[in-house]
C-alpha positions as CSV (number, residue, x, y, z in Angstrom):
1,X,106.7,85.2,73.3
2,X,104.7,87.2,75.7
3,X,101.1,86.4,77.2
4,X,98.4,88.7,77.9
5,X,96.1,87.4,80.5
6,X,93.7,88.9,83.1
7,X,94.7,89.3,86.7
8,X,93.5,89.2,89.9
9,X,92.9,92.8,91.8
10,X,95.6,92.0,94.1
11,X,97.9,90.6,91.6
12,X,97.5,93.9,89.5
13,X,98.1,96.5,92.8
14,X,101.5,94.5,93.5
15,X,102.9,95.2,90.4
16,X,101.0,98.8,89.5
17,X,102.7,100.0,92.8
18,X,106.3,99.2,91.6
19,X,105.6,100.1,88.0
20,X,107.5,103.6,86.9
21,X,104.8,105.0,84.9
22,X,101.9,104.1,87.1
23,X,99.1,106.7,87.7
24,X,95.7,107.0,88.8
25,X,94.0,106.3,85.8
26,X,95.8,102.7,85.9
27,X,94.6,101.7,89.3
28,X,91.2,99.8,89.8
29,X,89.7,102.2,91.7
30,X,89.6,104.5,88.6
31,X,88.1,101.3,86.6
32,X,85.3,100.9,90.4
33,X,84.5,104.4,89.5
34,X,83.6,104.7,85.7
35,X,81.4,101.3,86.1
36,X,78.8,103.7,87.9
37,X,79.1,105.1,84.1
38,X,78.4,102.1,82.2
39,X,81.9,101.4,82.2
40,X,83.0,97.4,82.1
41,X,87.1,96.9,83.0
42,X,89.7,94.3,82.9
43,X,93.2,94.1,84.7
44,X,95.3,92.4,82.4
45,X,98.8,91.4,82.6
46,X,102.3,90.5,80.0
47,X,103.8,87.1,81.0
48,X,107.3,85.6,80.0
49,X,107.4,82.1,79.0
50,X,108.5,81.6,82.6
51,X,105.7,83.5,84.4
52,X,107.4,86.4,85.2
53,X,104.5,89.6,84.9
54,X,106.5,92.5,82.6
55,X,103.4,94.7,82.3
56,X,100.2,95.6,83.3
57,X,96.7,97.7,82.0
58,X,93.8,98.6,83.2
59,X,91.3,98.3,80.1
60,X,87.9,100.2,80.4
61,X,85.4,98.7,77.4
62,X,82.2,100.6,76.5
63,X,79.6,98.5,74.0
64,X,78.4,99.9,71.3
65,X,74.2,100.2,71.3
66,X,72.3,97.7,69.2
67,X,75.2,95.5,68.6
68,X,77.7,93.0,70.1
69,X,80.6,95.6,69.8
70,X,83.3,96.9,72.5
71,X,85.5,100.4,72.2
72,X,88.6,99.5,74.6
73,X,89.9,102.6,75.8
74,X,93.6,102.4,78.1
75,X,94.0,105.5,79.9
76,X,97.5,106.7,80.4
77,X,98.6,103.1,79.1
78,X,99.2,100.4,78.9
79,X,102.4,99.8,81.6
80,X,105.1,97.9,79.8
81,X,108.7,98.7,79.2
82,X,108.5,101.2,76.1
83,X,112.2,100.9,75.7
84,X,113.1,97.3,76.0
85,X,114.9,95.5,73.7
86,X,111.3,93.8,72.5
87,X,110.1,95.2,69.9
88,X,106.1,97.1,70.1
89,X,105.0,94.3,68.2
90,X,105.7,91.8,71.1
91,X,103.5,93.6,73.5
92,X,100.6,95.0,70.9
93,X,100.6,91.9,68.9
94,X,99.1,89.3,72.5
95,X,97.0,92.6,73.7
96,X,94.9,92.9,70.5
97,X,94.4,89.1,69.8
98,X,93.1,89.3,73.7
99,X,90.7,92.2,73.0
100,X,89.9,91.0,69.7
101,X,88.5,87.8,71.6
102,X,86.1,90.6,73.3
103,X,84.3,91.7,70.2
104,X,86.5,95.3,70.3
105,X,86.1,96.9,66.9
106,X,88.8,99.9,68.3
107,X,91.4,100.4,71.1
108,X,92.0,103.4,72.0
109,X,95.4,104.8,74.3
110,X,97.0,107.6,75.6
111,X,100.7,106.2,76.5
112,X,102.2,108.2,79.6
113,X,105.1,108.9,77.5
114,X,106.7,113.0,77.2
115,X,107.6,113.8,74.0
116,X,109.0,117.2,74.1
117,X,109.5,119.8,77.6
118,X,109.6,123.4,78.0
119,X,110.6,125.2,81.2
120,X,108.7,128.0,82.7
121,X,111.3,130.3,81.6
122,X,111.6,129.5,78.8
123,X,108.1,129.8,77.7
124,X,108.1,133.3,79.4
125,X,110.8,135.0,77.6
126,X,109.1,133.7,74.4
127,X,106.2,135.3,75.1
128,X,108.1,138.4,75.7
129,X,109.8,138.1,72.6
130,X,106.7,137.5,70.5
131,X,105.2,140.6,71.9
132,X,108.1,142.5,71.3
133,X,108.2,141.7,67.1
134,X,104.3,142.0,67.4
135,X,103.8,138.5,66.3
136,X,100.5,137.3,67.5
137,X,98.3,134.3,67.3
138,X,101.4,131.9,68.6
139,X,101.2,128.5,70.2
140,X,104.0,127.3,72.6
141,X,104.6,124.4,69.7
142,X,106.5,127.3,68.4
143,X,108.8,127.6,71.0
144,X,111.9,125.5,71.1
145,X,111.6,122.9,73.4
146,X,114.5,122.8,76.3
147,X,114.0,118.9,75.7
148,X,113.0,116.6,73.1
149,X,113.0,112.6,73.7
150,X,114.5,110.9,70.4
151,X,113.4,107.1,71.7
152,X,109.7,108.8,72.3
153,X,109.6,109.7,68.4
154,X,111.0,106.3,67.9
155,X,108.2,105.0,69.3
156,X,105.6,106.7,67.6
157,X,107.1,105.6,64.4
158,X,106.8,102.1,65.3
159,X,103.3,102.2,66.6
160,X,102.5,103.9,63.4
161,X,103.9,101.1,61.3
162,X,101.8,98.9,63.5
163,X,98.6,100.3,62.0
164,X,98.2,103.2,65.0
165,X,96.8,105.8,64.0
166,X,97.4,109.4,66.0
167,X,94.4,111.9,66.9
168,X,95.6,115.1,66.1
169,X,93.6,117.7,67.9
170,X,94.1,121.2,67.6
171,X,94.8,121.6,71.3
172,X,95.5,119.9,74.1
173,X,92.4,119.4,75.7
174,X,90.6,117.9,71.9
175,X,91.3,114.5,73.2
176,X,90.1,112.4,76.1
177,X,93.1,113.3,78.4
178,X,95.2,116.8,77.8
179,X,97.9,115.9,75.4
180,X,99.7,118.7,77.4
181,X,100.2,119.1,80.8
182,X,102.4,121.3,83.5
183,X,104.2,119.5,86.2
184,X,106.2,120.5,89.2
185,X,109.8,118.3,89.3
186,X,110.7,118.5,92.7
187,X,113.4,115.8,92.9
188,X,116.9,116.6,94.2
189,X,115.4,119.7,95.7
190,X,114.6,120.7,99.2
191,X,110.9,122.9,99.8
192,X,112.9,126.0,100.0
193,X,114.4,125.3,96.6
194,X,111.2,124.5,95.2
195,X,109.7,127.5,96.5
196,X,112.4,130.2,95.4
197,X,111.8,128.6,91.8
198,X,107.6,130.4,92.2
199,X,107.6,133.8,90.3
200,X,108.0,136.8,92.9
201,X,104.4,137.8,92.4
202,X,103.3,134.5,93.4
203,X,105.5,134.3,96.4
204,X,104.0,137.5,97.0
205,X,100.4,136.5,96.9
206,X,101.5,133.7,99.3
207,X,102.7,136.2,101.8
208,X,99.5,138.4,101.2
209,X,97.2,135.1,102.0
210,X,99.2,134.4,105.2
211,X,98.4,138.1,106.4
212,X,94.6,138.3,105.2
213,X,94.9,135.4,107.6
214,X,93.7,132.7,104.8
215,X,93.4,129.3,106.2
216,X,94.0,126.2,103.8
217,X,92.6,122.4,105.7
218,X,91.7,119.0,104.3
219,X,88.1,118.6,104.1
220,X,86.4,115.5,104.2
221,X,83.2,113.6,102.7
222,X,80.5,116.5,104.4
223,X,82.5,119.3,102.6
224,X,82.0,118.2,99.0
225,X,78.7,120.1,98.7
226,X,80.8,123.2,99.7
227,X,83.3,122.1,97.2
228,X,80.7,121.2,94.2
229,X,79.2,124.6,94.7
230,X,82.6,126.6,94.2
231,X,82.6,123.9,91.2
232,X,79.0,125.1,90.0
233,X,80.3,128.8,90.5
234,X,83.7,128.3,88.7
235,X,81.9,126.2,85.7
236,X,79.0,129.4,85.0
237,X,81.5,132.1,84.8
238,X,84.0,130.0,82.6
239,X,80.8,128.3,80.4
240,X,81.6,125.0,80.8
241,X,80.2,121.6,82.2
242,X,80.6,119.9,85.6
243,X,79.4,117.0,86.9
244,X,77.0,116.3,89.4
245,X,77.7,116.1,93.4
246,X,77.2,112.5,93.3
247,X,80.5,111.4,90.8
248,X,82.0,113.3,93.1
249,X,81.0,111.7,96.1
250,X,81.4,108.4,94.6
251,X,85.0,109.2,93.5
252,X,85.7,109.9,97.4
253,X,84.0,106.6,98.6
254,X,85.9,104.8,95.8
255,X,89.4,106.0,95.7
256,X,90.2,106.3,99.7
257,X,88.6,102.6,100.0
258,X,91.9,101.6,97.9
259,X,94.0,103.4,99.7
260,X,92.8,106.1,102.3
261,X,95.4,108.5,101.0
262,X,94.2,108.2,97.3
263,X,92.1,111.4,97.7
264,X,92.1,114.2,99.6
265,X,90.0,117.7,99.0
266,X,91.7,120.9,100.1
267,X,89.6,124.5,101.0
268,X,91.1,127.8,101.6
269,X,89.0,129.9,103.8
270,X,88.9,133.4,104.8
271,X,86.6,133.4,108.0
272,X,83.6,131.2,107.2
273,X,83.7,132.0,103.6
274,X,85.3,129.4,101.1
275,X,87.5,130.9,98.5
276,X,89.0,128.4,96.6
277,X,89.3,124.4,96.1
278,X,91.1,121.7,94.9
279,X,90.7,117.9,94.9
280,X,94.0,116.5,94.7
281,X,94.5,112.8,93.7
282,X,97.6,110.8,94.5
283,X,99.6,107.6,93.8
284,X,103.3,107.3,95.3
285,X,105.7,109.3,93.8
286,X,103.1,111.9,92.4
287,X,100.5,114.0,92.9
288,X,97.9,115.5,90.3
289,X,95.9,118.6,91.1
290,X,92.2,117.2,89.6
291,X,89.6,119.4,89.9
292,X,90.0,123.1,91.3
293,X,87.6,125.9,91.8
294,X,87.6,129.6,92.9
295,X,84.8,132.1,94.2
296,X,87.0,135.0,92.5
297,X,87.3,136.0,89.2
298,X,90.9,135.7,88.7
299,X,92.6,132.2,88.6
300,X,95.5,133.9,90.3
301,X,94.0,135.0,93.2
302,X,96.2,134.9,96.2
303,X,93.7,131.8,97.9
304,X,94.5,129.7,94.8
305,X,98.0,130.4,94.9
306,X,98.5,129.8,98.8
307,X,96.4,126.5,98.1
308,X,98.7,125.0,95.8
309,X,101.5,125.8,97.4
310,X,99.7,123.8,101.0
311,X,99.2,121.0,98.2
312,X,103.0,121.2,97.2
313,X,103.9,121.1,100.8
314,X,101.9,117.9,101.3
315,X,102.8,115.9,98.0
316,X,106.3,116.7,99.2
317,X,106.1,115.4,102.7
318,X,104.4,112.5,101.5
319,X,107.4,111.6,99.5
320,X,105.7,112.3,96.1
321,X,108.5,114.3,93.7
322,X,106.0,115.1,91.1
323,X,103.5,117.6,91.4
324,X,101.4,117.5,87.9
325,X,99.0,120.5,87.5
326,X,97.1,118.7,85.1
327,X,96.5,120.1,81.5
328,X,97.6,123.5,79.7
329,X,96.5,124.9,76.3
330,X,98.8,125.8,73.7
331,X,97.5,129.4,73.3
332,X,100.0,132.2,73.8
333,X,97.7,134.8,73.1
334,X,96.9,136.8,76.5
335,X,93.8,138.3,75.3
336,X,93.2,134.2,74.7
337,X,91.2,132.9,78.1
338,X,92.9,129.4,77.5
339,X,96.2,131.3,78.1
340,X,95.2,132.1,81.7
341,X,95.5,128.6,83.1
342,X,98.7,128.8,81.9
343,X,99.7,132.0,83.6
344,X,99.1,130.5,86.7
345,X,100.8,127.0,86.1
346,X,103.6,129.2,85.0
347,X,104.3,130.8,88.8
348,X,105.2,127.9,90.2
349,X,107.9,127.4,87.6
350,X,108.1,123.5,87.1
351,X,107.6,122.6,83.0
352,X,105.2,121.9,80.6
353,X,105.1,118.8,79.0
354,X,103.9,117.3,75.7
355,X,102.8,114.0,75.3
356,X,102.6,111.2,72.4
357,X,98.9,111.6,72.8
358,X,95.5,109.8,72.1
359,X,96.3,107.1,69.5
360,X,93.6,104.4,68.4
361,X,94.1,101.1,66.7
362,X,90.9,100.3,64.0
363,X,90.1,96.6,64.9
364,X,87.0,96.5,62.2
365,X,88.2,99.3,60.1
366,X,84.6,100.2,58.7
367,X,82.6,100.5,62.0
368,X,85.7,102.3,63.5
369,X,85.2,104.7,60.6
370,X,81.3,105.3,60.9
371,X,81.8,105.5,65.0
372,X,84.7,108.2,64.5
373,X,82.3,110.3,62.1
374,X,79.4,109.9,64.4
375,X,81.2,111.2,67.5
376,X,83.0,114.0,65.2
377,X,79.3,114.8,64.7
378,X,78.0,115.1,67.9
């Protein structure tokens, strides 16, 4: 039988940094980071009979006011071998009698695990061929996916028979992390290859940047204002939140004193004007484009474009094979203005990728109920 115990921070970064599906959001510097947001955390770790560690998660617990009464909430986890020869059971069945001994009336997860994949062209001829029947109002769910992973549907079944319960949004972004997300698979490939898989017209903007004489550097902790402006700027025109300069400073502070690498922020400058930005967020093996931001209107602007590709070059030098653009929306529709993220995730060819998603597990079945009609509310 397994044990579920908590670890020691050192413990926990030796065995995060050999674990396949680590990411950022499973290293404690994510957990140092949310407790400026009321935020408590555990490391925890699986232990064989003998005291070998077989799995690992960062839990982040937020009480409920007026009573004695945790949500647990494991972001792209937990860490444990999905497709062992252990059943889910096993590994669920220690983790909840642990949170269950600190007062958690729901857990909450969003496994790392890809469900389904479509390439870039494939999704593009789609499009074409929807537009060509006039069919409208489609979703890339209604493509056919180039791959679909049979032991991740296996998997959901079991977790459902475990008393899991799936949050079905009706796009990606309806849940706490994007339930769909574009990544750049660079392994087996050399830069050159990487960069004759870009769409002409982005390998075009790339040359136009280069002759407008656009400069892309790494900024530092004194450039974030610059940054959280474009952010500001970006947020306006598309009507939607950011957060204040300080999380952001915070998050620099906190994620380069685990590893000075963690974090770096990247501007593209023409002259002394700054025309687009990106903080870019890294464990090894991958690379995640975080937050981004643009003084022009388009997304596809040939600053953005050269940017990314400056990140690419990076993530691939540093060793990292997996560039992850972060989350997509389902939309198809080009008049949609969800669908132009997509565009421009599109040009650099790569794939996007669907998830199992959010999934919550009702410890006290009641109060989850009236805390999941409350937030549905807000």
């Amino acid at each position: 039988m397994l044990q579920v115990s908590v670890i020691d921070r050192d413990h926990y970064l030796n065995f995060v940094e050999t674990e396949p599906y680590r990411n950022f959001l499973q290293y404690p510097s994510w957990a140092d980071l949310k407790a400026e947001w009321k935020w408590a955390s555990e490391l925890l770790g699986w232990f064989t009979g003998d005291g070998q560690m077989v799995g690992g998660a960062l839990v982040l617990y937020r009480k409920v006011p007026g009573l004695n009464k945790y949500l647990a909430y494991i972001p792209r986890g937990p860490m444990i071998d999905w497709f062992s020869n252990r059943k889910l059971s096993e590994w669920f069945e220690p983790l909840l009698s642990h949170l269950k001994q600190r007062h958690v009336f729901t857990v909450k997860m969003d496994p790392p695990l890809v469900r389904k994949k479509w390439s870039s062209q494939t999704i593009m001829q789609a499009i074409q061929e929807f537009q060509s029947h006039g069919l409208k109002n489609r979703k890339l769910t209604d493509i056919r996916p180039d791959q679909i992973f049979n032991d991740v549907e296996y998997v959901q079944q079991e977790l459902a028979e475990l008393g899991w319960r799936k949050n079905e949004g009706q796009d990606s972004f309806d849940t706490v992390q994007p339930q769909f997300v574009f990544r750049l698979n660079m392994r087996g490939k050399s830069l050159e290859q990487v960069y004759s898989g870009f769409y002409p017209a982005w390998q075009n903007k790339i040359h136009q940047a280069e002759q407008e004489g656009i400069h892309v550097y790494l900024g530092t902790e004194e450039d974030l204002p610059q940054f959280h402006h474009l952010l500001r700027i970006t947020a306006e025109r598309e009507k939607s939140q950011v957060r204040g300069l300080s999380y952001f400073e915070r998050m620099f502070e906190t994620l380069i004193m685990e590893n000075p690498y963690r974090v770096r922020l990247y501007l593209a400058r023409l002259g002394e004007r700054i025309l687009s930005a990106s903080l870019a967020v890294r464990v090894n093996g991958h690379t995640w484009d975080l937050y981004n931001a643009r003084h022009g209107e388009s997304l596809a602007d040939p600053a953005s474009v050269y940017l990314r590709w400056k990140m690419i070059q990076d993530a691939y030098q540093q060793g990292d094979r997996l560039f992850d653009f972060r989350g997509v929306s389902t939309v198809l529709d080009e008049n949609n203005p969800l669908f132009e993220l997509l565009h421009f995730k599109l040009g650099f060819g790569g794939e996007a990728c669907e998830l199992v998603g959010e999934w919550d597990y009702p410890v006290i079945p009641m109060l989850y109920w009236a805390f999941d009609m409350y937030m549905k509310k807000r």
